[in-house]
C-alpha positions, 0 to 999 in steps of 0.5 A: 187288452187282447183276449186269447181264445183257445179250441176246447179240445185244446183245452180238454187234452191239456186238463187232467181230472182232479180225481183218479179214474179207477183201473175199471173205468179207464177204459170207457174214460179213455173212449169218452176223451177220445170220442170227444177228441175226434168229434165222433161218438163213443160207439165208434171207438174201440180199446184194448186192454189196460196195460201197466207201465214200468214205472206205475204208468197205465195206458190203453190203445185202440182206433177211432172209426172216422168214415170216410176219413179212416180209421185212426190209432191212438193211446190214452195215457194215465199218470200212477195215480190214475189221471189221464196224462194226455190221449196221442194221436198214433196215426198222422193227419197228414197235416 
């Protein structure tokens, strides 16, 4: 019987929160993923606002401080109900 190992970041991007975060707290919610995310802490990450999707989406953009690895963008994304869909990477790896 193999055993399948997966990363927990891999685990944690893919996994949405049973609850709705509210309007309020997405932000801070977004900088704790995102600093997980990127193994840094959450000091290091900024977010703009909160914008409102079309469909009833909310998403909040910002950057990431990686020293010497720069800075990098990403986008946090929540379903209508409130839950993080995912956080995407905005800017490459070169990987």
């Amino acid at each position: 019987m193999a055993i399948l190992l997966i990363p927990m970041a891999a685990l944690m991007a893919s996994t949405t929160p049973s609850e709705p975060i509210a309007p309020g707290n997405r932000k801070a919610y977004c900088r704790g993923e995102v600093s997980a995310q990127y193994e840094t802490r959450p000091m290091y990450v900024t977010t703009g606002k909160l914008v409102k999707g079309a469909k009833g989406t909310t998403s909040v953009s910002g950057t990431v401080d990686k020293g010497s690895e720069g800075i990098k963008k990403f986008k946090c994304r929540f379903d209508t109900k409130g839950r993080l869909i995912d956080v995407m990477a905005l800017t490459p790896d070169g990987e």
